[in-house]
N, C-alpha and C positions, 0 to 999 in steps of 0.2 A: 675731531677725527683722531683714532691714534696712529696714522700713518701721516707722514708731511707728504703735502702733494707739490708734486713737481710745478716750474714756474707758469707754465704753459695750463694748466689744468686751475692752479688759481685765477688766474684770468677768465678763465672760460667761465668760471663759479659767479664771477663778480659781474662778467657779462650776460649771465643767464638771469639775474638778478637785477640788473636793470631791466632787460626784454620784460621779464614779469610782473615788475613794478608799473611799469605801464600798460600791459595787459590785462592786469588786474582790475584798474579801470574800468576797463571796457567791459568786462564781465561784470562787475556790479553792476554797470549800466543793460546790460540783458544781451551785450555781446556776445560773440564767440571769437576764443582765440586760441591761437597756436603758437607753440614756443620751440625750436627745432634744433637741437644739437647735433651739427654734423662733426661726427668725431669719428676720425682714422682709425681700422682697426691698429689695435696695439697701443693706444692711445688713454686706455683706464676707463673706459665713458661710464663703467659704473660705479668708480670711484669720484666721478667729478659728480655723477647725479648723484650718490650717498651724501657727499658733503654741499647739493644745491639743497634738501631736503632737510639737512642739519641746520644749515642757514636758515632757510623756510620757517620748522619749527624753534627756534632761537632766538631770531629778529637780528635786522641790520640795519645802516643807515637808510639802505633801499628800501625794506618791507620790515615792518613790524615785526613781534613774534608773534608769532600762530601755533600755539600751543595745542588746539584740538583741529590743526589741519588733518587732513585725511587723501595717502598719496593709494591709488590704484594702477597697481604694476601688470601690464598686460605684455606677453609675449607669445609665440607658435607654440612654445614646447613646454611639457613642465620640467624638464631637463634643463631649460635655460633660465626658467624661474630659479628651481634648483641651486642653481653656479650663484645666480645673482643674490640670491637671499644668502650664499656663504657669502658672498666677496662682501656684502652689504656690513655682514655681523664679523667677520674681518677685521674692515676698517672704519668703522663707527662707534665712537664710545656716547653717540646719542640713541642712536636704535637699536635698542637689545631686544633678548629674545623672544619678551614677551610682549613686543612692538609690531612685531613682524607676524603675521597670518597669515599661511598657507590656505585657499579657498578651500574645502572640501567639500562631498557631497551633503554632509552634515549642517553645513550652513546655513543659518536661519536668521536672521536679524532684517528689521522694520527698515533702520539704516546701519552703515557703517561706524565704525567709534572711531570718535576724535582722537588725533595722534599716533595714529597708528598707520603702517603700510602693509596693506594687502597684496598679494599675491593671485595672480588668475592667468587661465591659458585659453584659448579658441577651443579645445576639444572639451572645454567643462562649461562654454557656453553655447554647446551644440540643443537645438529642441530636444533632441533625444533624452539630455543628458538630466540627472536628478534634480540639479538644482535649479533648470526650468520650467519644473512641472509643480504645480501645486498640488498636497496629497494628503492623507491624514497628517500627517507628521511636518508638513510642511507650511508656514502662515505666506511664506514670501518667496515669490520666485528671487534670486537673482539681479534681474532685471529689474522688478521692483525696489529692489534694495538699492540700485545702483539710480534709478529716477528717484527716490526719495533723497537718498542723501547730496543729489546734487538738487535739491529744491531746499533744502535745508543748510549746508553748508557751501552753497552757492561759490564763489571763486576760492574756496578753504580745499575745494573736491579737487586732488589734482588727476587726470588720468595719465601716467607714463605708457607711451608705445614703447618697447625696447624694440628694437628690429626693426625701427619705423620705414622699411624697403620692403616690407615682408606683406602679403597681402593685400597690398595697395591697386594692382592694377586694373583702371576703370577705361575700358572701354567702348565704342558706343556697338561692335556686335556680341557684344557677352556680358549683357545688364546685369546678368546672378551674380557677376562678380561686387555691384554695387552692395549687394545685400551679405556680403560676407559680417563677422562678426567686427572685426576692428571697425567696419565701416558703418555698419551700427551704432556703435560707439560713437564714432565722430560726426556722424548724419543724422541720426536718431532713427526711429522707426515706428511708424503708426500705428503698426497692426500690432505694437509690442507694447506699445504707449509709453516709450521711451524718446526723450527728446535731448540731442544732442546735450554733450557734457561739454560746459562753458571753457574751464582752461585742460588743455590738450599738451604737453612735453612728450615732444617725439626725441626719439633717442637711435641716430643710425650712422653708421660710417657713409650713406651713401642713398640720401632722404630723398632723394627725385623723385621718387614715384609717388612717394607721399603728400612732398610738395605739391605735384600735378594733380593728384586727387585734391588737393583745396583750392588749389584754383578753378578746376574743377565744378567747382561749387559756388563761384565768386557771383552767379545771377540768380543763387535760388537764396530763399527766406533766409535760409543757417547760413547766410555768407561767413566764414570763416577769416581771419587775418594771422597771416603766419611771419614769424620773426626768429630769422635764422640768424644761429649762432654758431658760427666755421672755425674750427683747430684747422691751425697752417700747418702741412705734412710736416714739414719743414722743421715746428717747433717740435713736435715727436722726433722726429729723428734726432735730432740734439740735447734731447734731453735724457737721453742713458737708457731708456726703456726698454728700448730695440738695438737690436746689433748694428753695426754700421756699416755693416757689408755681408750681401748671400755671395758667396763664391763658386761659381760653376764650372765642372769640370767635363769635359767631354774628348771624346777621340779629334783626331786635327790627321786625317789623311792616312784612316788609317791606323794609324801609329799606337794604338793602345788595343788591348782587347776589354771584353768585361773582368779577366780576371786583376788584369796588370792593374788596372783601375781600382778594383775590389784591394788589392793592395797599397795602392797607395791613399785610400780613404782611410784605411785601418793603420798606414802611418802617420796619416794627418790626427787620428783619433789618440795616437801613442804619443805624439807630439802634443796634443792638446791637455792632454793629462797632466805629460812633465809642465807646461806652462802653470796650469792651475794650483800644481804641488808646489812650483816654487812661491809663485803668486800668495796664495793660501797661509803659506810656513812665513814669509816674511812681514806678512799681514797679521796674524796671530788669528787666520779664521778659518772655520772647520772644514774642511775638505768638500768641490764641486760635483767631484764622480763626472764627470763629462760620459756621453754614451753616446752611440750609433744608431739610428735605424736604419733598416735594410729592405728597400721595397721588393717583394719576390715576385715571381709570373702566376697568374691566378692554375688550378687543378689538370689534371690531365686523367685521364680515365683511370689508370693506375696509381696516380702521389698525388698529395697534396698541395703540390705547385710541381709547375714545371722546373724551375731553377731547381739547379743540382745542391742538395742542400749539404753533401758532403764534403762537397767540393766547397760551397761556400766557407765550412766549417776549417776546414784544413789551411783553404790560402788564410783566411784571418789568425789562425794559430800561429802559420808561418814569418808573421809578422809580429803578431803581440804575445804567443804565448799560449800556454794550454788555456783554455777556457774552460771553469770551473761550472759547472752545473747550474748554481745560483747566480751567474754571471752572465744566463742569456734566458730570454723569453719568445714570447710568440705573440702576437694578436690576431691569428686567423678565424675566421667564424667558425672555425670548427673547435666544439669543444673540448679539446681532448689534448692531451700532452703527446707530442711528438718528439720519436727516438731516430734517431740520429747519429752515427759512426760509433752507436751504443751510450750515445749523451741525452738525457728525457732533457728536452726544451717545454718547459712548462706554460699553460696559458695566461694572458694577464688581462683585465680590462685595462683597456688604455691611462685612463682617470688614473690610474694606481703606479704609471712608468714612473712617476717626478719622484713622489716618497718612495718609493725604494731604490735605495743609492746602490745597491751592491751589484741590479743590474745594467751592465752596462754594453749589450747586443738584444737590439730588439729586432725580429725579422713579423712582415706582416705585409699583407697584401693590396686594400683598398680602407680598411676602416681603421682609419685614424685622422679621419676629417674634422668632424664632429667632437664638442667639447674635450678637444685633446692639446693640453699645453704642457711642455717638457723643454724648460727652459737649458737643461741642461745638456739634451740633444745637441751636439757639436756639428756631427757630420751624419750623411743622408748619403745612400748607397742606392740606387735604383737600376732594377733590370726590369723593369718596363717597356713599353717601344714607345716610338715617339711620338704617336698617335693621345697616350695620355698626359701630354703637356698639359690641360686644364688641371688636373688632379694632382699633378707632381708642384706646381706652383701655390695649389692651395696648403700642400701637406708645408711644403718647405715657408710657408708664410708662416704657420704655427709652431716654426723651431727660433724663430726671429727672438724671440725675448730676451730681455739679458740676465742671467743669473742671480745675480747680486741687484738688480731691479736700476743699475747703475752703470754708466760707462766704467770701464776699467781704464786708469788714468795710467796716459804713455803705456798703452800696450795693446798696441793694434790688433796682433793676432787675435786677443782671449777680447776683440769685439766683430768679431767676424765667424760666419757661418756658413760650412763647406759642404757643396751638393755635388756629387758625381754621376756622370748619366753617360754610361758604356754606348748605349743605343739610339744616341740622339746627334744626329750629324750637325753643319752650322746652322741649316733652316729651321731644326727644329730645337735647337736650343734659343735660336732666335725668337720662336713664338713662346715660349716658356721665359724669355726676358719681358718681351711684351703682356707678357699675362701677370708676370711680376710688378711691373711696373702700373699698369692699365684696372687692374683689382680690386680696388679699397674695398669691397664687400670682405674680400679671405684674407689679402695680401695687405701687411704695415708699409707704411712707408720707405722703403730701407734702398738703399746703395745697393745694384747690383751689376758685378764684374766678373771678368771671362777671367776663371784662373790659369788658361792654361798660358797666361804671359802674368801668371802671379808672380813675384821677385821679392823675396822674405832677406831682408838686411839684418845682421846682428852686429852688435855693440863689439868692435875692437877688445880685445881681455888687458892688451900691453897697455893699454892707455886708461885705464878705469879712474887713472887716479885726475883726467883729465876730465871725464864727467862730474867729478866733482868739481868743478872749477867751473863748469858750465850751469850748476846746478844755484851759484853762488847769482847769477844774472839776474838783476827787475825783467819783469815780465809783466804783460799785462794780459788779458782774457778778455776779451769785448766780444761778447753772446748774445745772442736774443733773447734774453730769461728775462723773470720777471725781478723789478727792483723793489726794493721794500724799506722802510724807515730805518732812521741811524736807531731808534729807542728798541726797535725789533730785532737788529744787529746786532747790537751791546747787548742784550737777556744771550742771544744765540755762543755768543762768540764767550760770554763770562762764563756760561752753564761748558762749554769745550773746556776751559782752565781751569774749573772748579770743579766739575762732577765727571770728567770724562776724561779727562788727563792727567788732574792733581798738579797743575803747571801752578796757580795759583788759589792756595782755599779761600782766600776772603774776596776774589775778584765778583764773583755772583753777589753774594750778600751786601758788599761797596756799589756796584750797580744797580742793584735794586733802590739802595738807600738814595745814590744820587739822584734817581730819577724820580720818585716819590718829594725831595726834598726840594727839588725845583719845582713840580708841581705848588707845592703846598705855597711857596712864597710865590709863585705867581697867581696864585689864589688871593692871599695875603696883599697883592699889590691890586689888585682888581678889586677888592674889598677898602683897601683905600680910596679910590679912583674914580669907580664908577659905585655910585648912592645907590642905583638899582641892583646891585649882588646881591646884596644883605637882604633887600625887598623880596626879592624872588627864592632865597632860600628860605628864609623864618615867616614871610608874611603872608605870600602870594598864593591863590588857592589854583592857578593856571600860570603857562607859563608858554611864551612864543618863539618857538625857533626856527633858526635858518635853515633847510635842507642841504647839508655840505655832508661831502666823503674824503678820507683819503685813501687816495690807491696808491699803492706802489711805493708810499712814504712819501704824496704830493697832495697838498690842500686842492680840494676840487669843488664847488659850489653845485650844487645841483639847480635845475630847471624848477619851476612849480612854486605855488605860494607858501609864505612863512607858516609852519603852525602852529596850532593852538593844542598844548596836552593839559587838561590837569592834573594837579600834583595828586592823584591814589598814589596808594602806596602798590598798587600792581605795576602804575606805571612809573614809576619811580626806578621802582625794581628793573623796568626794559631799558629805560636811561641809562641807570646802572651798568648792565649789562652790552650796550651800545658803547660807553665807553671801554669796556675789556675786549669788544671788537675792535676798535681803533689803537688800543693799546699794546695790545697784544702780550703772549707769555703770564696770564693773571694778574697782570702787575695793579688794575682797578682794585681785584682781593687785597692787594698787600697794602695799597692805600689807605683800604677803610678799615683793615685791621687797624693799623700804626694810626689814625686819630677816630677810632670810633668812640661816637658819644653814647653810653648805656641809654641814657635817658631822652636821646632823638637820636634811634641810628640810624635814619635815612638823614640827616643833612650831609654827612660828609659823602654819602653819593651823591647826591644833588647839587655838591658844592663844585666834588669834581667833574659834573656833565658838564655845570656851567664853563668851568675854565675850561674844559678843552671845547667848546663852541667858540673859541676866540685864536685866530689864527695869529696872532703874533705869542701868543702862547705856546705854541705846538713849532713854531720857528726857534723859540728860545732853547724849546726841548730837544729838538731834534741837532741845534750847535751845541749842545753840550753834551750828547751822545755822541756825537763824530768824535771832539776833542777825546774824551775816555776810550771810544775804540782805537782812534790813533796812539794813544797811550802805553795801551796795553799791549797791542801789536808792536810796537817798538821795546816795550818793556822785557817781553817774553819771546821776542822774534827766535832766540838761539836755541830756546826749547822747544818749537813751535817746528825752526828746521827740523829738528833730531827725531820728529815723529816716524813712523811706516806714511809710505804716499796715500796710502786710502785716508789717513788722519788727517794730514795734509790737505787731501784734497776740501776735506770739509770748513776748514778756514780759506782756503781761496774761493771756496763758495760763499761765504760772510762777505767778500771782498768784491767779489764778481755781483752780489745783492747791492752796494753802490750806488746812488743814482749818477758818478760820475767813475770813472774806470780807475780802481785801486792798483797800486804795485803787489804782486805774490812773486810765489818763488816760481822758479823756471824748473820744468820738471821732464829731465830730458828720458827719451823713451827706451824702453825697454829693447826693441824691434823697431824696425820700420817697413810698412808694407806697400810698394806700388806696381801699377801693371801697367807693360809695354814689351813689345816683341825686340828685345832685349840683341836678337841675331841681327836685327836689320844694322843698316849703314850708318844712321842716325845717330848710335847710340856709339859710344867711346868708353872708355876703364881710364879711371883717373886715382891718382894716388892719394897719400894718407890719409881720402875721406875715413870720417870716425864710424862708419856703420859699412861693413863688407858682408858681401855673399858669404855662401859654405867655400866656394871655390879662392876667397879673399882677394875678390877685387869690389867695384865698384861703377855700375855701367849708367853712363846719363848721357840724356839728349840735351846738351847747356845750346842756347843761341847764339849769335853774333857777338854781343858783346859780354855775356855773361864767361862765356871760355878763354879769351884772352884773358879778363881779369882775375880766374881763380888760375889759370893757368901761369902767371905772374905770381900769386901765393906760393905756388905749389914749389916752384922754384925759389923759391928762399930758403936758406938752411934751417934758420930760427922756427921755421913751419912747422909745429906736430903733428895739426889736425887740421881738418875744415868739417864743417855741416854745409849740408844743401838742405836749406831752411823753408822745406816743401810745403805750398801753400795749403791754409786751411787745413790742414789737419788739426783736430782736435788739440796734440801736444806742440800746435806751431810754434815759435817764438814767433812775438808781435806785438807793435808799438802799436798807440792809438792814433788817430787826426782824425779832425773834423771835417763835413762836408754836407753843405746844404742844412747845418744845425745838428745832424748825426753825428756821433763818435762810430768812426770804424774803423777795423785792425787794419795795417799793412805787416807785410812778412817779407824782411831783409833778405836779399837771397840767401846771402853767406857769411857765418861766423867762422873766423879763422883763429886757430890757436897759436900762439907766438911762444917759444922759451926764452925768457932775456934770465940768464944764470940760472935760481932758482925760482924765480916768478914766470908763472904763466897768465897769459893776457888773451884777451879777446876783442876784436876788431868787428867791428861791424860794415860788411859792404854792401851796398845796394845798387849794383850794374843797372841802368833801364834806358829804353827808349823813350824818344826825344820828344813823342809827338801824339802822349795820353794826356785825352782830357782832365784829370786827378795829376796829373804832374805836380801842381804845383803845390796842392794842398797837403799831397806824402808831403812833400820836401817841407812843409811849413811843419809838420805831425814830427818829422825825424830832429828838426832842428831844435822844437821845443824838449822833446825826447832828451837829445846830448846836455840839452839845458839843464836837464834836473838830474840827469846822472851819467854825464862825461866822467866821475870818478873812479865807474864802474867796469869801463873798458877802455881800450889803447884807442884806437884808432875809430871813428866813425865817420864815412864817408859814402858821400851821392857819388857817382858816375855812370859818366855816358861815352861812346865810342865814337871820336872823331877822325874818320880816313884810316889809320892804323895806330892814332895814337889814344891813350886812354886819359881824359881828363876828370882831374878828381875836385869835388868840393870837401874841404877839410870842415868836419863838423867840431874839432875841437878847439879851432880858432874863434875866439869871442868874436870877432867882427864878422867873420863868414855868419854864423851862430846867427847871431843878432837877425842878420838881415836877409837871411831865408825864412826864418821866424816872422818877418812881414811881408813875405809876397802875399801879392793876391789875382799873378797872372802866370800864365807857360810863358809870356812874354820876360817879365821882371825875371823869373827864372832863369830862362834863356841868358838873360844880358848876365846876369850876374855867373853864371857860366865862363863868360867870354873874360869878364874881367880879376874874377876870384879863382878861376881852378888849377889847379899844378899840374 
């Protein structure tokens, strides 16, 4: 691929691929099967099914390589063909462009050709349509072509559904709907003399209906077996793709009109700007353009829309500025440029908003549903009424994406997407949350919050030199992503200090060598050891292997019996290449470069399948890839700080790949964003917190025991600063502990800043209640924590609130330390409470 795909989307890859592997099966045996990806909108799905297909024709430890498989891409529209066959040639450096086949009417072939993906829509396998008719010019319908080459490339035939929600619905008073075309496909059809196609990859955010149609089917001859493959929202959402919060604005009693709103969307939009300018400039990357669209009220017998379009034009000026001609567009169905306060707002097809950066006011009425993505659309203006909540949740699902295809690290605003709606009181903002949330067909997975208790905190300016000091803290990130081998970490993390930083020129080429050069002697020792090596590379005309994988950087045995290859030199060659799949980064090339033999160049790939078929080989490999990235990372830690956070971020991504939770740096945020009605009683203004309002205070709801204790800080002179260490944010600080065999984060409430002369120090407190089941295991997570880096801050301490007094457990006393570090009960806890706390 030459895009890296997110962790979540590798998995799906590796998941789809075993369902297949076992499916396959059952197709050569004259089964029918179904393989179903339910993938979130916003989720890539036709980035994960470009690279199932790469895999496919490539081979892995699952499936062979299928060199002249043959995938058939079916969808509604040739417009979603269209998208798909760009995203396809995008991000694939296996399917190029003479891989890829648009069906047309001109189509004529007995069967399809090997290795190749075809393209096809419902309206071109209509009867009407040319290429089901047989005619002079014609040998093969379609249909033909498509029963041949599944009688001839039998489970090699893949048929992809994209849309697999589209079409489906079978029920028992409207049979016509049995006979549509996908369901042909999947059914087969007598009177066409087409018989179901053996393996099926449905591809939908929202496969129910599809799935029902094979169940469907589970009493007739083509019984079907379908094997679904589910992305957790969850994992989309955390993985940078999508923004991580829709922000909705609406009147509250009142209080706003459309215009007052129209204003402060166009300050949110002049706000979103300045963020991206500085964001961009300190990054060293090209400028976002963040832009508007503006939903307007559909024609009136005299205008083009009812909305006052002058009016629109003027309050937005009065807020950002003249607006320059090339600086706003239209998408109305009408084709024609409209003038305005004597301003020509020109037409645009929608597909065309993203690349052109200089506009940044789009005003349009209903069409912008349909293949329209504008990741750079910030904020969304609607004078709609509230009757189209369905539509205003679809459009606002298609602004969700995130820019940079990536969370922006510590900076909450530029992950967030603001919709304002004059005309929508609570009920119907409410069904517009619920349509938000309830939607996987339009709508991604994403956070969505009532802005009008939005609360935007900014960083203290007197204090900066105090974020630095915070910045200096271990920290740890324990995510749901996916893990990967130390050997695939050290290529990633050497190719950062070598090619992409200049922190270290020989650290890539020293990694490569180490890791070829333990191979080789573990080769070397397995050639002493075991008589059968040398048999199987020089003698042996087959050869029998274990079915093993590893995922994630974890030796796995697969299911099924040992087998039998012989040694061709084609399959030598898949050998070969099965190892560059396990290895990953080409490192199998750089092997058989460095000992190729002119005169037998396949043994040293054959030498090296063998050794990594041997799992204390791949153990050996993977300790002495840890040791070199620990190395390095301690070598280069001080250059490594000094990067922009976007560079940064990419080695705490090396770190957070782990399969146990590495130390990065703490990367405290730009902004901090929460929402709470801020007037109520609940809520209090506390002093030197480090992030204040515009108005420069700081409003929180602390509990029972958490106020006393920070309230005790606040009152000490040595105090500079405090964080409220808000859970689960993306930029939380967070220690690890175990629980039930998981590593998972806890978040300290509060780091407090101390001045002793000129040192500033950090204290870690953790106020809690007495009576959570996890009690004990935090306190076991926090104690091992001071364990390994008590160095790094003053004070680290548990506490709980007794009657009015506050008792602390001192975490930088070795014997406290020690013996929180072995509980294994809220009981043991508890005592040691009663007899260790001050």
């Amino acid at each position: 691929m030459k895009i890296a795909l997110k962790s979540f989307q590798e998995d799906s890859v590796e998941e789809l691929l075993k369902e297949l592997s076992n499916a396959k099966r059952e197709v050569r045996e004259e089964g029918l099967q179904a393989v179903v990806l339910s993938s979130p909108t916003g989720s890539g799905k036709t980035v994960i099914t470009a690279s199932l297909l790469e895999s496919i024709l490539e081979g892995t430890d699952e499936i062979p390589a299928e060199r002249d498989a043959v995938f058939l891409w079916f969808s509604d529209q040739p417009e979603l063909n269209e998208q798909s066959r760009m995203k396809i040639m995008d991000c694939s450096d296996r399917l190029r462009e003479n891989d890829i086949v648009m069906i047309g009417p001109d189509f004529d072939q007995e069967t399809f050709d090997g290795g190749k993906l075809y393209f096809i829509n419902a309206q071109k396998l209509g009867r009407d349509k040319l290429l089901t008719t047989k005619g002079d010019h014609r040998n093969y319908t379609i249909w033909e072509t498509i029963q041949n080459s599944s009688e001839f490339f039998k489970d090699k035939l893949y048929l992809i559904i994209d849309e697999a929600h589209r079409g489906m619905n079978r029920t028992s008073h409207d049979e016509n709907f049995s006979r549509t075309i996908v369901q042909k496909l999947i059914l087969g059809d007598q009177e066409l003399g087409v018989k179901p196609i053996g393996m099926v990859i449905g591809v939908s955010a929202t496969p129910d209906r599809f799935l029902r149609l094979l169940h469907g089917t589970q009493q007739r001859p083509n019984r079907r077996i379908p094997r679904v493959v589910e992305i957790d929202p969850e994992y989309v959402r955390t993985s940078g793709l999508l923004k991580d919060k829709i922000v909705l604005f609406h009147p509250e009693n009142d209080q706003y009109s459309d215009w007052t709103l129209l204003s402060a969307a166009t300050r949110q939009l002049v706000m979103m700007r300045n963020e991206w300018n500085k964001y961009t400039s300190t990054q060293g990357f090209n400028e976002i353009h963040p832009a508007m669209v503006i939903q307007v009220e559909d024609r009136s017998d005299s205008s083009i829309t009812k909305t006052n379009l002058e009016l629109v034009i003027s309050t937005i000026e009065s807020e950002y500025g003249t607006i320059q001609e090339e600086e706003i567009a239209h998408c109305f169905e009408e084709d024609v440029d409209v003038i305005v306060s004597n301003k020509r707002i020109r037409k645009i097809e929608p597909s065309k908003i993203q690349e052109q950066k200089n506009i940044k006011f789009i005003l349009f009425k209903m069409s912008l549903t349909t293949g329209w993505d504008c990741p750079r659309a910030e904020v969304m203006m609607s004078f709609r009424k509230a009757q189209d909540h369905t539509l205003i949740a679809q459009l606002i699902g298609r602004m969700v994406r995130t820019p940079l295809a990536r969370r922006i690290e510590a900076h909450e605003l530029l992950n967030s997407v603001s919709l304002y709606l004059p005309y929508y009181d609570t009920d119907g903002l409410r069904k517009v949350i619920e349509y938000l949330k309830n939607d996987p067909d339009f709508v991604p997975p994403t956070n969505v919050e009532n802005g009008n208790y939005q609360v935007i905190l900014h960083r203290r300016n007197e204090l900066e030199h105090v974020f630095k000091v915070l910045e200096e803290l271990p920290n740890y990130t324990i995510e749901k992503n996916r893990k990967t081998s130390n050997v695939r970490r050290l290529i990633k993390l050497s190719r950062l200090l070598t090619s992409f930083h200049q922190i270290d020129i020989e650290a890539l080429d020293e990694s490569k060598k180490l890791i070829i050069n333990t191979l080789f002697n573990e080769k070397e020792k397995l050639k002493a050891t075991d008589k059968e090596f040398a048999v199987k590379v020089s003698e042996a005309d087959e050869i029998v292997i274990n079915p093993i994988t590893v995922e994630q950087g974890i030796w796995r045995e697969l299911p099924g019996e040992p087998l039998r290859i012989k040694l061709s030199e084609p399959n030598i060659g898949e050998l070969f290449n099965r190892c560059g799949k396990r290895l990953g980064e080409g490192l199998h090339l750089d092997y058989w470069a460095t000992y190729y033999d002119k005169q037998n160049p396949n043994v040293s790939k054959l030498e090296l399948f063998l050794t990594l078929q041997q799992k204390e080989v791949y153990e050996v490999l993977e300790n002495v890839c840890k040791v070199r990235i620990d190395h390095l990372f301690d070598t280069h830690k001080l250059a490594i700080k000094g990067l922009p956070t976007s560079e940064l971020e990419k080695y705490n991504a090396i770190r957070g790949q782990s399969k146990l939770p590495e130390q990065e740096a703490f990367i405290a945020p730009t902004q901090i964003l929460f929402f709470g009605d801020i007037k109520q009683s609940e809520f209090e203004s506390f002093d030197k917190h480090l992030y204040i309002t515009e108005s420069g205070d700081f409003p929180a709801k602390l509990n029972g025991w958490e106020k006393p204790t920070i309230e005790t800080e606040i009152s000490r002179e040595e105090v500079v600063g405090w964080l409220r260490n808000f859970d689960r944010k993306t930029w939380s600080f967070s220690i690890p502990y175990e629980d039930s065999g998981q590593i998972k984060p806890m978040y300290p409430d509060f780091l407090v800043i101390r001045q002793l002369g000129e040192e500033f120090i950090v204290d870690i407190l953790e106020p809690h209640r007495d009576d959570l089941d996890d009690n004990w295991r935090k306190a076991a997570g926090l104690a091992k924590f001071a364990d390994k880096h008590w160095n790094s801050f003053g004070r680290i301490e548990l506490i709980r609130k007794t009657g009015t007094r506050l008792k602390r457990l001192n975490f930088n006393d070795d014997n406290t330390r020690d013996r929180v570090a072995g509980v294994t009960s809220n009981d043991q806890l508890d005592t040691l409470f009663d007899i260790l706390s001050t």
